[in-house]
N, C-alpha and C positions, 0 to 999 in steps of 0.2 A: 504494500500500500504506500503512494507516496507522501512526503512528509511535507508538512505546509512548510511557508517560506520563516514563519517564526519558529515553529519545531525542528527545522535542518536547521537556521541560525545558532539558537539553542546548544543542539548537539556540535554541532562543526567547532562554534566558538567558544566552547566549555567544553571539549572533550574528557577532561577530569574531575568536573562539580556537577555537570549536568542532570545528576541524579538528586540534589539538593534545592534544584531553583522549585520551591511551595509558595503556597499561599495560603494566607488563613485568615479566618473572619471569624471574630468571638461576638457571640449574641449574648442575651440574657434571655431564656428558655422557661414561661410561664409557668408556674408549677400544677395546674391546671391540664398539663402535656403529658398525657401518657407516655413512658419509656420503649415501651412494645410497641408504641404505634409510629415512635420517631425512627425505632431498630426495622421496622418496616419500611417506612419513606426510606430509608440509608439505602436498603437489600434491593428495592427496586431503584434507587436510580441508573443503574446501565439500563434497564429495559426502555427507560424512558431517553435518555443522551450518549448518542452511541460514542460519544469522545470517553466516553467512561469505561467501554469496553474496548480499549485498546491496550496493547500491552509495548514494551519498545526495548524487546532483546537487542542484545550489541546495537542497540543507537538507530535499528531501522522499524516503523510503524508495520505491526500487524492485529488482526482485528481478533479477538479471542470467541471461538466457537461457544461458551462456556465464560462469563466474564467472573471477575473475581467480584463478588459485593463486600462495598464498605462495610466499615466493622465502624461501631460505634464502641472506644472505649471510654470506663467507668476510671474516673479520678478521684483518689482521696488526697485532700489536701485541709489544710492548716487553716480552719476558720478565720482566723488571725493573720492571715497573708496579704497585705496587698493588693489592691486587684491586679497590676500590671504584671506581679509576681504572678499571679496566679492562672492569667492568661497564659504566662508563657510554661508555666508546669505544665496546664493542661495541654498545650499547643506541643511541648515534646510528645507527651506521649500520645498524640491522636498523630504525630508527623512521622512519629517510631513504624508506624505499619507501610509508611507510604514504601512501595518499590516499583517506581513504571518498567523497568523490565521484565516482572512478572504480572506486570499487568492490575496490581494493586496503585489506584492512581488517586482516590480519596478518599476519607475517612472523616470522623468525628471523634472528638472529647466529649465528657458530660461531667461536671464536679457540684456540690454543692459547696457555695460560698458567699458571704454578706450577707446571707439569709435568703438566699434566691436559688436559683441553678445558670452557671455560666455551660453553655455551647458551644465547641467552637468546631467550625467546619473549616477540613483541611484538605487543598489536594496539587499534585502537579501541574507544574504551569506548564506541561507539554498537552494538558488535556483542560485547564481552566486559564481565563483572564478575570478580569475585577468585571465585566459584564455578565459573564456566566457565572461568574460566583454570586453575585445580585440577581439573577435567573435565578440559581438553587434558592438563595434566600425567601426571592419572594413566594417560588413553588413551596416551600417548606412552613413558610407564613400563613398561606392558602390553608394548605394540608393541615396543619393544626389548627385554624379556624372552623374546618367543612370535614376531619374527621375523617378523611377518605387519602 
């Protein structure tokens, strides 16, 4: 499959980090939000955005018969932390799963903290920009308004 002009950029001009360029967006996650129904929304996004069901062994785009779904992980963290701290705790370990050469390309955190639940959604920028990740946001906004 060929690789667009920002995913060959990407890979050619990072051929040693290129596995590292994420992105991520931390929400504040109603508590009102069922967990099984957010582990849901995660499990179907390939079905819905086929950028999601790409995988990019040695550096070249292929579509995965079988895609990998996002895992939403569970963070405990230090009621008492900062939120910036605490972003970025949760932000490792929702980033720890990412591997676009097996075709694991985004994921989620979930912690409870300041008395709320921070989210943060994380994925490759060889398969997300800050448009599609305000795409997922808004789908995900929907989704926990309408339950479906």
């Amino acid at each position: 499959m060929p690789l667009l002009p920002l995913q060959a950029d990407l890979l050619r001009n990072h051929p040693l980090h290129w596995k590292r360029f994420c992105m991520a967006l931390p929400l504040e996650l109603d508590a009102r939000v069922d967990e099984s129904a957010l582990e849901e929304w995660l499990c179907t996004l390939p079905d819905r955005h086929e950028a999601l069901r790409l995988a990019f062994p040695e550096g070249a785009a292929t579509m995965l018969p079988q895609p990998r779904r996002p895992r939403l992980t569970r963070c405990d963290i230090d009621a008492d932390l900062p939120r910036d701290e605490a972003v970025r705790t949760v932000a490792r370990a929702a980033l720890a799963g990412i591997d676009p050469e097996r075709g694991a390309t985004f994921g989620a955190g979930l912690a409870e903290h300041g008395g709320g639940r921070l989210l943060l959604l994380a994925g490759h920028h060889l398969v997300l920009d800050a448009l599609s990740l305000d795409i997922l946001r808004r789908e995900l906004a929907w989704y926990c308004r309408n339950g479906q």
